[in-house]
Gaussian input, Z-matrix of N, CA and C with variables (Angstrom, degrees):
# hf/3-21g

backbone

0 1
 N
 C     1     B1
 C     2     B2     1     A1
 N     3     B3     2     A2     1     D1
 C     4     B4     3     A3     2     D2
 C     5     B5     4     A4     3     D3
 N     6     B6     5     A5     4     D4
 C     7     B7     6     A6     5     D5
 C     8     B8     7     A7     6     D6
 N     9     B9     8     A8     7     D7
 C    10    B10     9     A9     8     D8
 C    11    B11    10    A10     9     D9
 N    12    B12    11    A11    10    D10
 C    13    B13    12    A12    11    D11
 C    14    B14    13    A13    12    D12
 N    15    B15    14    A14    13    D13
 C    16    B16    15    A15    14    D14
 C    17    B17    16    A16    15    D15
 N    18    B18    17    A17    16    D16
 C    19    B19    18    A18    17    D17
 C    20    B20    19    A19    18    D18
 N    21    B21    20    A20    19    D19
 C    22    B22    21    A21    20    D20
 C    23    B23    22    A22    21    D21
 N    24    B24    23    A23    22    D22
 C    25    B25    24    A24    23    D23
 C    26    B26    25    A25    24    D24
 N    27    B27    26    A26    25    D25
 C    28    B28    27    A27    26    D26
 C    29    B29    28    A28    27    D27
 N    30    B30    29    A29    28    D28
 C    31    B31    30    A30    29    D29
 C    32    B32    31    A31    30    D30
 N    33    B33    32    A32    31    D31
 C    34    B34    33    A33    32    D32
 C    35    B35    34    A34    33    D33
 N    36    B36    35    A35    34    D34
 C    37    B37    36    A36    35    D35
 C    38    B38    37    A37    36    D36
 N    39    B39    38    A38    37    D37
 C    40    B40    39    A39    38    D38
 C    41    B41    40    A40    39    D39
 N    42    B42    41    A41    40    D40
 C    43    B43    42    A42    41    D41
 C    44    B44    43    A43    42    D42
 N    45    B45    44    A44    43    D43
 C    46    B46    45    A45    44    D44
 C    47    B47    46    A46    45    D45
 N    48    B48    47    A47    46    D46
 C    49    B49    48    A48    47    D47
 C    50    B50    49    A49    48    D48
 N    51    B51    50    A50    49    D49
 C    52    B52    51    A51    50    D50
 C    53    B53    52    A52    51    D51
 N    54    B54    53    A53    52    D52
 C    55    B55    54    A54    53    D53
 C    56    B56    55    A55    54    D54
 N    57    B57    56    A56    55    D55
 C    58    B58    57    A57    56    D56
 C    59    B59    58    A58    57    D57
 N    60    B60    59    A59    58    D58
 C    61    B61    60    A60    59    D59
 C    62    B62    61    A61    60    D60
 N    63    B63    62    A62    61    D61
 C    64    B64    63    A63    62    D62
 C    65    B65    64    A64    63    D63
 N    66    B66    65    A65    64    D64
 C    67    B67    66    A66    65    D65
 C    68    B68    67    A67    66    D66
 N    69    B69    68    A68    67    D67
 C    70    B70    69    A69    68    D68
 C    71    B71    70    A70    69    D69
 N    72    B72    71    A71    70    D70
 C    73    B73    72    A72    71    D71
 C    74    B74    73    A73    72    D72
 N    75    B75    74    A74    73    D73
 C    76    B76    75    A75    74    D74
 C    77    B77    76    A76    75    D75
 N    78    B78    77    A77    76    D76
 C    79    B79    78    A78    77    D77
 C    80    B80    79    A79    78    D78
 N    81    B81    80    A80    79    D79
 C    82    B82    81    A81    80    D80
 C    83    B83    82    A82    81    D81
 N    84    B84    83    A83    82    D82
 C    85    B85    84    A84    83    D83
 C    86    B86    85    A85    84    D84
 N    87    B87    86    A86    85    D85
 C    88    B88    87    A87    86    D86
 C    89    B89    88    A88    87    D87
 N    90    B90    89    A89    88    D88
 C    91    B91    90    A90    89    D89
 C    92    B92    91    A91    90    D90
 N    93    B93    92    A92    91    D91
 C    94    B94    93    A93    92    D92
 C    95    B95    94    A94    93    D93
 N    96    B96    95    A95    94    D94
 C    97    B97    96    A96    95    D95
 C    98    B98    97    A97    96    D96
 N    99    B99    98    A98    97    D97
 C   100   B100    99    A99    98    D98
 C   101   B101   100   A100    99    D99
 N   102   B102   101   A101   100   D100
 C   103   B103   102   A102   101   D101
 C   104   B104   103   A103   102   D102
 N   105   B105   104   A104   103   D103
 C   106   B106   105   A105   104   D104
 C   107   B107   106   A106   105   D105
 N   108   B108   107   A107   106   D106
 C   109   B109   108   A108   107   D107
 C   110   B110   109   A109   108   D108
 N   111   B111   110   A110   109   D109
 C   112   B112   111   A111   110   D110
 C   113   B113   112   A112   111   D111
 N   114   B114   113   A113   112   D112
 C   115   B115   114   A114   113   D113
 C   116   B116   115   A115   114   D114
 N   117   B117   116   A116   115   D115
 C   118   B118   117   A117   116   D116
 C   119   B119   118   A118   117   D117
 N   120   B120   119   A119   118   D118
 C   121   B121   120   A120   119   D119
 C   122   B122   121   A121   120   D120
 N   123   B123   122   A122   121   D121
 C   124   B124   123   A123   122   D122
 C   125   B125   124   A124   123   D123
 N   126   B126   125   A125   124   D124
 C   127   B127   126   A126   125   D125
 C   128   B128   127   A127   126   D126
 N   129   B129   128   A128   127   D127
 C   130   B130   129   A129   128   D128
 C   131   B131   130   A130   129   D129
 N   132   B132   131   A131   130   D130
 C   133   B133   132   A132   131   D131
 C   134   B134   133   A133   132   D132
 N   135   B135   134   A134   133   D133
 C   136   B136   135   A135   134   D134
 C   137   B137   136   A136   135   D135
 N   138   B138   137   A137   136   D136
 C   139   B139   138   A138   137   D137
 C   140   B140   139   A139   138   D138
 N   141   B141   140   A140   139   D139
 C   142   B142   141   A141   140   D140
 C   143   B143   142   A142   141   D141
 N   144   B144   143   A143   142   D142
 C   145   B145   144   A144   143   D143
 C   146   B146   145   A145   144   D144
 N   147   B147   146   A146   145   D145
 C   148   B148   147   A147   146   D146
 C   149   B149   148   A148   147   D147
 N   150   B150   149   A149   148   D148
 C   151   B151   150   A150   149   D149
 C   152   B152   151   A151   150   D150
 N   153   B153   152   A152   151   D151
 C   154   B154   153   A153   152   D152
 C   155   B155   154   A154   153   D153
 N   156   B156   155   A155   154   D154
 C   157   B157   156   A156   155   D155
 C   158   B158   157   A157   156   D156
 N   159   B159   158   A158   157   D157
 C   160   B160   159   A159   158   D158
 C   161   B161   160   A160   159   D159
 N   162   B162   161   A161   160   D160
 C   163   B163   162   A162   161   D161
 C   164   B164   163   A163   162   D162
 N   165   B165   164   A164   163   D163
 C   166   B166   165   A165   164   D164
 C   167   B167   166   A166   165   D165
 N   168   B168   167   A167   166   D166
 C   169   B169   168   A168   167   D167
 C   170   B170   169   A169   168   D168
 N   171   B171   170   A170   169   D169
 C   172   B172   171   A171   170   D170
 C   173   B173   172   A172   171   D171
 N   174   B174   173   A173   172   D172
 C   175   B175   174   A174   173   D173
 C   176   B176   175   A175   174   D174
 N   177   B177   176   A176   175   D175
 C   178   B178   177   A177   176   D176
 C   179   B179   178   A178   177   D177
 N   180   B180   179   A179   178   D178
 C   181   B181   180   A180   179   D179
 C   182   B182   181   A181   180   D180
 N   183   B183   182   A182   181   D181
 C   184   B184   183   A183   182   D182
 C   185   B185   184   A184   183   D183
 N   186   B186   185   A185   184   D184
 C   187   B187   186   A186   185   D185
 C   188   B188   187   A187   186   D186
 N   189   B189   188   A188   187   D187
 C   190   B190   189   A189   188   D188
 C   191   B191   190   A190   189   D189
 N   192   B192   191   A191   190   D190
 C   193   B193   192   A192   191   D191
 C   194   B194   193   A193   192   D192
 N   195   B195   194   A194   193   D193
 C   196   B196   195   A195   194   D194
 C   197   B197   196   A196   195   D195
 N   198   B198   197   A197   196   D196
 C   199   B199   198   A198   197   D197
 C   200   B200   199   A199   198   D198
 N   201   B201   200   A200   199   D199
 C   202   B202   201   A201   200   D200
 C   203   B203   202   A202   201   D201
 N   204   B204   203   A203   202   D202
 C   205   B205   204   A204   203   D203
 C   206   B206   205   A205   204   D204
 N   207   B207   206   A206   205   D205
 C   208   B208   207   A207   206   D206
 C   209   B209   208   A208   207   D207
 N   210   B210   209   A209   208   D208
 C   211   B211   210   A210   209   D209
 C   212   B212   211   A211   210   D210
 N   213   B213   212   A212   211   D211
 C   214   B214   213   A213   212   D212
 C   215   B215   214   A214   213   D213
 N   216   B216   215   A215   214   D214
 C   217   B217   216   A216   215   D215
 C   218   B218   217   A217   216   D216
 N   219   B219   218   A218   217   D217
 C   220   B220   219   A219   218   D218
 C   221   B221   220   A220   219   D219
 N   222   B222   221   A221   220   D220
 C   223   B223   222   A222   221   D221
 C   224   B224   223   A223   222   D222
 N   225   B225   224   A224   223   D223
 C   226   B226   225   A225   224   D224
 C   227   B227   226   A226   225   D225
 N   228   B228   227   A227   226   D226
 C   229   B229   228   A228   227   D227
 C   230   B230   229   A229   228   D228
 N   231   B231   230   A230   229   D229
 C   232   B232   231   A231   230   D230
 C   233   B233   232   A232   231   D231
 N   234   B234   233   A233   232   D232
 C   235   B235   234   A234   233   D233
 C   236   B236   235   A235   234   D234
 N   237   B237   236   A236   235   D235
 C   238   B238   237   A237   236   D236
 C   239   B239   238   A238   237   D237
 N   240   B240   239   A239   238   D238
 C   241   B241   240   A240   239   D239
 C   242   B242   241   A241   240   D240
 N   243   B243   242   A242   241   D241
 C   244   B244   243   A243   242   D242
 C   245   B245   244   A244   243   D243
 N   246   B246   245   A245   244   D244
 C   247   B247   246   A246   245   D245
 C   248   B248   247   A247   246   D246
 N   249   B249   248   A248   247   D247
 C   250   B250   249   A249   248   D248
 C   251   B251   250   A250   249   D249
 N   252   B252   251   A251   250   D250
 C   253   B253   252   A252   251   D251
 C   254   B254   253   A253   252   D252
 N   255   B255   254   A254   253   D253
 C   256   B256   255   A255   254   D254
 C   257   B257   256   A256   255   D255
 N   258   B258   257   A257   256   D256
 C   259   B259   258   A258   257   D257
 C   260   B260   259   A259   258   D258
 N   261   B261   260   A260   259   D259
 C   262   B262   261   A261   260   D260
 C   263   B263   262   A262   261   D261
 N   264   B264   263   A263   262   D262
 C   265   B265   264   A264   263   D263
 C   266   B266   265   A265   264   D264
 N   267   B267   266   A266   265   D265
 C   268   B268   267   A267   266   D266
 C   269   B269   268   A268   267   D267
 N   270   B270   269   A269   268   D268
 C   271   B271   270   A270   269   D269
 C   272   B272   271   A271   270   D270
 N   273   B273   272   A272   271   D271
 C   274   B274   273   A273   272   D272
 C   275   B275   274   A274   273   D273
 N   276   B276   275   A275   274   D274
 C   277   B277   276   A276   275   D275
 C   278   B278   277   A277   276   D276

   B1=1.4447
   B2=1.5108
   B3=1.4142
   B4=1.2117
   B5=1.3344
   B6=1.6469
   B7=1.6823
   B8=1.6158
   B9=1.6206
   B10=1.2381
   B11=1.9857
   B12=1.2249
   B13=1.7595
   B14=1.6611
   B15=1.1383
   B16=2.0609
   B17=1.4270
   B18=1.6773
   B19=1.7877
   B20=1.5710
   B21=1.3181
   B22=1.5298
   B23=1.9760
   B24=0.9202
   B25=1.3596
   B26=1.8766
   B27=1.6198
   B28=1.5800
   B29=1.7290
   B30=1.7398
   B31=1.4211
   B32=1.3841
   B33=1.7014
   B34=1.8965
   B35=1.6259
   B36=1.3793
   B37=1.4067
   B38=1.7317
   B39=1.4598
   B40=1.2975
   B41=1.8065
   B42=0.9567
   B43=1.6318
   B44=1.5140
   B45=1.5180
   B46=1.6987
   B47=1.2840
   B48=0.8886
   B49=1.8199
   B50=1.3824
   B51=1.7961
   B52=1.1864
   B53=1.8084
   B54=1.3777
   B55=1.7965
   B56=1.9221
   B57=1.2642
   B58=1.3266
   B59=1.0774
   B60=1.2638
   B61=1.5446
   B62=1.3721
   B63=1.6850
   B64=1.3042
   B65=1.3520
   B66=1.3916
   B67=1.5090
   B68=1.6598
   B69=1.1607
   B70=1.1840
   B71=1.3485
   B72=1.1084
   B73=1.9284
   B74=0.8202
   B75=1.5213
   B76=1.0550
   B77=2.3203
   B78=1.4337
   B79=1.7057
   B80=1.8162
   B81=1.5290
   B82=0.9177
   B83=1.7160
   B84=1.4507
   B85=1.4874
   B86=1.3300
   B87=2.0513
   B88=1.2324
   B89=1.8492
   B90=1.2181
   B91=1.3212
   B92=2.0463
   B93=1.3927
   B94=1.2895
   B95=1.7273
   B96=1.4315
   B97=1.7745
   B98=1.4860
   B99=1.4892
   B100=1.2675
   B101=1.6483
   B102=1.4716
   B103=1.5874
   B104=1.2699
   B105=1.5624
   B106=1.2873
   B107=1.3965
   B108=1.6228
   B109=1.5832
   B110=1.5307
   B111=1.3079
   B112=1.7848
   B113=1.7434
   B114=1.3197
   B115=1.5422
   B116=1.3794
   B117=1.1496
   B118=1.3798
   B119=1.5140
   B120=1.5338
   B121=1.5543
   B122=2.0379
   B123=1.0307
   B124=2.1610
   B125=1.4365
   B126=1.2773
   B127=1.2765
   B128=1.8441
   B129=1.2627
   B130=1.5688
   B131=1.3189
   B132=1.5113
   B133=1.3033
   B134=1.4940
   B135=1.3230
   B136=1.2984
   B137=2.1458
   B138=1.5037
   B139=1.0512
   B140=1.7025
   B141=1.4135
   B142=1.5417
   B143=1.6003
   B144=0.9915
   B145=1.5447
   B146=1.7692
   B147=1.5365
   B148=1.6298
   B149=1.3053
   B150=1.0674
   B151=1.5004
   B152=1.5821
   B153=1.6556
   B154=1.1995
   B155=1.6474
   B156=1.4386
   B157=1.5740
   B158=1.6158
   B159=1.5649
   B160=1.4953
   B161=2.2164
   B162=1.5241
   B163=1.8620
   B164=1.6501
   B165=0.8785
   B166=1.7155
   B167=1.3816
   B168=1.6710
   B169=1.9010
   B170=1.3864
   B171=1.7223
   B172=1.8301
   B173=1.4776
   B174=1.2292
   B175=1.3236
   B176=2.3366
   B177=1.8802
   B178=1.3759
   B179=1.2966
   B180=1.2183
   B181=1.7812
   B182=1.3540
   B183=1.7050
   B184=1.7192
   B185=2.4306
   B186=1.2801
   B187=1.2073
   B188=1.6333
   B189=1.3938
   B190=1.9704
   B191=1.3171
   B192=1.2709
   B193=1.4553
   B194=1.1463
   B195=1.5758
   B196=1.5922
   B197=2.5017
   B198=1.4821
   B199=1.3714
   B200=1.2829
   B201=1.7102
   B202=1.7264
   B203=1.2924
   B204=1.8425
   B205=1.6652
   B206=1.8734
   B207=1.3707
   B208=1.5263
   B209=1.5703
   B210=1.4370
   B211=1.4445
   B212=1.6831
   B213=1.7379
   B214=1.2441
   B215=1.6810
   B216=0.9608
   B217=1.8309
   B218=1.3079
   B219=1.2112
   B220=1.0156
   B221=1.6970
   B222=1.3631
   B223=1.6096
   B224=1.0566
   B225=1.5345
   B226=1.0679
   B227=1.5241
   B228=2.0118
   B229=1.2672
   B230=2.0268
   B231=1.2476
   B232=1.8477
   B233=1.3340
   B234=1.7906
   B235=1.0471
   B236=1.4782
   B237=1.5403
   B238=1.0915
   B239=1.9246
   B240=1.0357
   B241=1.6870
   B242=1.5368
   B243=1.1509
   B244=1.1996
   B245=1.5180
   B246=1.6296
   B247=1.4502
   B248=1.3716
   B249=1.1092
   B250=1.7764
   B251=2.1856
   B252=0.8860
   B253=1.3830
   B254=2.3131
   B255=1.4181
   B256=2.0901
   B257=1.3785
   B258=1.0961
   B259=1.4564
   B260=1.7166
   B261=1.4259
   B262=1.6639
   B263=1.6439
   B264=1.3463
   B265=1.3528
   B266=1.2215
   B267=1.1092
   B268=1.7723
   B269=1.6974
   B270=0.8674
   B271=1.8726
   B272=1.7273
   B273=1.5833
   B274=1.3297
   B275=1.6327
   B276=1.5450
   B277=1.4885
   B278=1.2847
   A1=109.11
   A2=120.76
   A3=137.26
   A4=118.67
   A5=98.17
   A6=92.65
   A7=125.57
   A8=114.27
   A9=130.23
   A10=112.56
   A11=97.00
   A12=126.78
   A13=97.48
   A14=99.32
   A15=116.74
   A16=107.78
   A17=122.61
   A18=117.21
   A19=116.73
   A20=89.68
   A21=103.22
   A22=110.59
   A23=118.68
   A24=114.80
   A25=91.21
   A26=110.56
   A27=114.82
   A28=87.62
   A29=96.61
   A30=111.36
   A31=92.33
   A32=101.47
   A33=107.12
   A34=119.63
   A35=117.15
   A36=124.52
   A37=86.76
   A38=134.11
   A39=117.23
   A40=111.54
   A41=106.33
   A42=105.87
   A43=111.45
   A44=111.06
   A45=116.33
   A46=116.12
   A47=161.20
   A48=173.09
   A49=92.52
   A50=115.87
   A51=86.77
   A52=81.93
   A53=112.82
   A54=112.38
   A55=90.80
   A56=115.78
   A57=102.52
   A58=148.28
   A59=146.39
   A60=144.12
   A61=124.86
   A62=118.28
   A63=123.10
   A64=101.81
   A65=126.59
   A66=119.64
   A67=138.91
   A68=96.22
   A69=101.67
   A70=115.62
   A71=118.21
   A72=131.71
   A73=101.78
   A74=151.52
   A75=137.52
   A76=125.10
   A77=78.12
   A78=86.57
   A79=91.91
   A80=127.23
   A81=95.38
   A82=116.78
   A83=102.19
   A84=102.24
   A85=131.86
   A86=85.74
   A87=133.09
   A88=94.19
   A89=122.41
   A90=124.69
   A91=91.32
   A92=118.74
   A93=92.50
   A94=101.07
   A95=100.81
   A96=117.39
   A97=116.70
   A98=114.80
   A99=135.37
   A100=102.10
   A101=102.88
   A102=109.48
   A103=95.11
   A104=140.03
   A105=113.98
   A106=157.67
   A107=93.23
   A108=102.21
   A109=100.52
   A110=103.82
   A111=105.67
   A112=100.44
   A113=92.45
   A114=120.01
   A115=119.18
   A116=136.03
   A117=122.86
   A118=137.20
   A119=89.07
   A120=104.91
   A121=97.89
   A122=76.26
   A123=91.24
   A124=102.28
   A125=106.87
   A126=126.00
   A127=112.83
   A128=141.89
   A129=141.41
   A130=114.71
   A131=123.61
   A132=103.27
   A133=125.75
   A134=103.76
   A135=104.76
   A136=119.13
   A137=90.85
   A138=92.10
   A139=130.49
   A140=92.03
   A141=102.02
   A142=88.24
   A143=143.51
   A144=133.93
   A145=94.99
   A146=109.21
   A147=96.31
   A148=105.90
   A149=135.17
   A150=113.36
   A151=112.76
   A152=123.06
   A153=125.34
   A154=118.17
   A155=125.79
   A156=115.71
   A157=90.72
   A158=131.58
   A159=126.18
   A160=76.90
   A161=94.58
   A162=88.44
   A163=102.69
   A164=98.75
   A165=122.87
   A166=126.63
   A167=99.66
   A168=82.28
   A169=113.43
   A170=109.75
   A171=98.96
   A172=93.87
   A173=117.04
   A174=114.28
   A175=113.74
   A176=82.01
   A177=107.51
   A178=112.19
   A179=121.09
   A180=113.61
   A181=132.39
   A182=93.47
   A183=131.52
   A184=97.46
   A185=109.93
   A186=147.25
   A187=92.18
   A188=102.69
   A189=118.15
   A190=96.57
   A191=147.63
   A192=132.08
   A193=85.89
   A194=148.75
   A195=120.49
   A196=88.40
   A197=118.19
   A198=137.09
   A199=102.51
   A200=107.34
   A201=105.35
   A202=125.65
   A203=112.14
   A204=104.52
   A205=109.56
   A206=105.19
   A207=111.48
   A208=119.65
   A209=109.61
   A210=95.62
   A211=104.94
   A212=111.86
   A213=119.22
   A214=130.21
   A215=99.37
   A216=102.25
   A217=117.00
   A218=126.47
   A219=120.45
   A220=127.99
   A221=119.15
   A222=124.69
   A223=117.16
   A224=135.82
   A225=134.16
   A226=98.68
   A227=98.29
   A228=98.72
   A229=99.30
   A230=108.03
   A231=111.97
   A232=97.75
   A233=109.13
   A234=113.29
   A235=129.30
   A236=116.99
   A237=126.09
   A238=104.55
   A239=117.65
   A240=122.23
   A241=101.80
   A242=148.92
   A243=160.21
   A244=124.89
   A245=122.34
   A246=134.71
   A247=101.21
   A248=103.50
   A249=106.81
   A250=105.86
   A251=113.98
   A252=138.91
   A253=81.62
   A254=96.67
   A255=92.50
   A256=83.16
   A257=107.57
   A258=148.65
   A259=124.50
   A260=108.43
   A261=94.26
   A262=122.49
   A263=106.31
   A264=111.43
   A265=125.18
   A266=100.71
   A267=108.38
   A268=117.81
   A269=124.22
   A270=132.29
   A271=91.47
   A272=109.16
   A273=138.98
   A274=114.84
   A275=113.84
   A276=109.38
   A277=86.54
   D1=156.93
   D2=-170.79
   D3=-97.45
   D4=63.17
   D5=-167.03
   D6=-86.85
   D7=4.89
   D8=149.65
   D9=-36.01
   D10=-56.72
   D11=-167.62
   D12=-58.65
   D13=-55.59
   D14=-172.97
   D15=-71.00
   D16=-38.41
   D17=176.69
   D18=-8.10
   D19=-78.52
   D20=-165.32
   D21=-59.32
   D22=28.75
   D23=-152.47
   D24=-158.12
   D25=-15.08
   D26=-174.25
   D27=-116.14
   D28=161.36
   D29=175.34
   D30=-114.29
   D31=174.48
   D32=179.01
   D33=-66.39
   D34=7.11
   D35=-172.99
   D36=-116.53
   D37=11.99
   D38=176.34
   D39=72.62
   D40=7.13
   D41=174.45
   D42=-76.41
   D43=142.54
   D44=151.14
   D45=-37.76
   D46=164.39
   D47=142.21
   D48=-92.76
   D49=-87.59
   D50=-148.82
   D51=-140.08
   D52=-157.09
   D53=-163.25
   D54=-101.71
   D55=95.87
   D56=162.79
   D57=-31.15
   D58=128.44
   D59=-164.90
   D60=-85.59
   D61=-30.09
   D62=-170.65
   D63=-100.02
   D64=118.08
   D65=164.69
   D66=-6.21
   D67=-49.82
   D68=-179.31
   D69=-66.71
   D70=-33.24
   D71=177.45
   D72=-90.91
   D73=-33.13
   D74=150.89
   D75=-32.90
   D76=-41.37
   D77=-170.56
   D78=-91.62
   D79=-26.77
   D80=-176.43
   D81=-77.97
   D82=-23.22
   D83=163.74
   D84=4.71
   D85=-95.57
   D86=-164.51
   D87=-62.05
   D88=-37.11
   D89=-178.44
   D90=-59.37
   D91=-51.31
   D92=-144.97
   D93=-79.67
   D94=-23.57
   D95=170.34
   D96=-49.53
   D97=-24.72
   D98=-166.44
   D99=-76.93
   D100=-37.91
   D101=-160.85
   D102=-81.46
   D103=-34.88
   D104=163.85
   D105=-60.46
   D106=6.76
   D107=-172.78
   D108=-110.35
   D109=128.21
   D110=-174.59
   D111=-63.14
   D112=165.64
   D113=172.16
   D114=-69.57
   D115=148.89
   D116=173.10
   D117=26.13
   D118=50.97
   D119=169.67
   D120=-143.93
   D121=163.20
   D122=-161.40
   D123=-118.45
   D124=104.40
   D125=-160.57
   D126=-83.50
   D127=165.94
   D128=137.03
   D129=-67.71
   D130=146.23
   D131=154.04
   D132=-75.51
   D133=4.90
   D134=163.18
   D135=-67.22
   D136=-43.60
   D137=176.75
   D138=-62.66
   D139=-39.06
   D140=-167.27
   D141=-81.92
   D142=14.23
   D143=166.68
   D144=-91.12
   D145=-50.09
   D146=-178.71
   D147=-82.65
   D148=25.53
   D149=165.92
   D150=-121.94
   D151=-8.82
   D152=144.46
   D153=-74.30
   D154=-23.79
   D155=-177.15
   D156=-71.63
   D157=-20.29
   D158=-145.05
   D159=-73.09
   D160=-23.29
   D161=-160.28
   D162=-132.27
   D163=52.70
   D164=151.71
   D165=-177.88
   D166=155.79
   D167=-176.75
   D168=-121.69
   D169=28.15
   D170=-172.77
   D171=-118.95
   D172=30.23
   D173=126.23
   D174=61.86
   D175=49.68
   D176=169.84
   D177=-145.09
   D178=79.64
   D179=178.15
   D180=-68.06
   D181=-23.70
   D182=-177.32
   D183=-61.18
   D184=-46.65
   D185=167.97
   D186=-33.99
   D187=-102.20
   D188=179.19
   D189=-52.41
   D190=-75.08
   D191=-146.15
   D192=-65.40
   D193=-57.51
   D194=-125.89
   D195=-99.52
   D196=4.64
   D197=164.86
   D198=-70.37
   D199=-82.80
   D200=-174.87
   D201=-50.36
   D202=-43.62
   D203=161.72
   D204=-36.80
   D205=-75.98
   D206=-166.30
   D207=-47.97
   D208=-17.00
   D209=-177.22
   D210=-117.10
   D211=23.64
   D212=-176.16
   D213=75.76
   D214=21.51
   D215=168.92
   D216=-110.93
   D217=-12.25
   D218=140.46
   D219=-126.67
   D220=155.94
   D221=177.65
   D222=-109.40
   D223=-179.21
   D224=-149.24
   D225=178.24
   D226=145.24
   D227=-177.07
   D228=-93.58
   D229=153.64
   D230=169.98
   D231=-6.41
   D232=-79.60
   D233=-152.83
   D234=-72.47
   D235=-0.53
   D236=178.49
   D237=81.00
   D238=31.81
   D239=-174.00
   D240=-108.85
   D241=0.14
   D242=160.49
   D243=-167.70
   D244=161.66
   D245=-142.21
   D246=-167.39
   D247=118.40
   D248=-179.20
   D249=-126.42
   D250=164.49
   D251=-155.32
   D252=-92.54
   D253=108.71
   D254=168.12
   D255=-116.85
   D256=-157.20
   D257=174.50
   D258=-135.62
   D259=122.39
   D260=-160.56
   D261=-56.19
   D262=-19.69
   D263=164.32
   D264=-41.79
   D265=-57.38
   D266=170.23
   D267=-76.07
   D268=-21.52
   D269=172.63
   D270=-39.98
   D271=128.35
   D272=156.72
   D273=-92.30
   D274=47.00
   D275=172.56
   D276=-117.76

């Protein structure tokens, strides 16, 4: 990941700041937001709300989860009752 690109957009604890504007930071974001959610484990959205606030601080989780779903890093069951870590390669949207 291109975390040169993301700096200005990370704090010294590695947090999001704020929702990037230019596409490209936008996707590299969600790439680096992506790397915190383990592999093959089935998350709450309760959970995946505290484990993106653990890595941003402006305080929209609703924002990244309902991003990484849409651009395939993360999936989701219908009902929204669990969320697991894909790769957009594999995303069936």
């Amino acid at each position: 990941m291109e975390k040169n690109e993301l700096s200005n957009h990370l704090n010294e604890a590695g947090q999001l700041t704020n929702w990037p504007a230019k596409p490209k930071r936008k996707l590299l974001a969600l790439q680096y937001l992506a790397e915190k959610f383990p592999w093959e484990k089935r998350l709450t959205e309760r959970e995946v709300n505290e484990l993106l606030n653990q890595h941003h601080t402006f305080e929209d989780p609703a924002l990244l989860r309902r991003e990484l779903f849409m651009k395939g890093y993360l999936d989701r069951k219908l009902d929204g009752s669990a969320y697991w870590r894909t790769s957009p390669e594999s995303a069936t949207r």
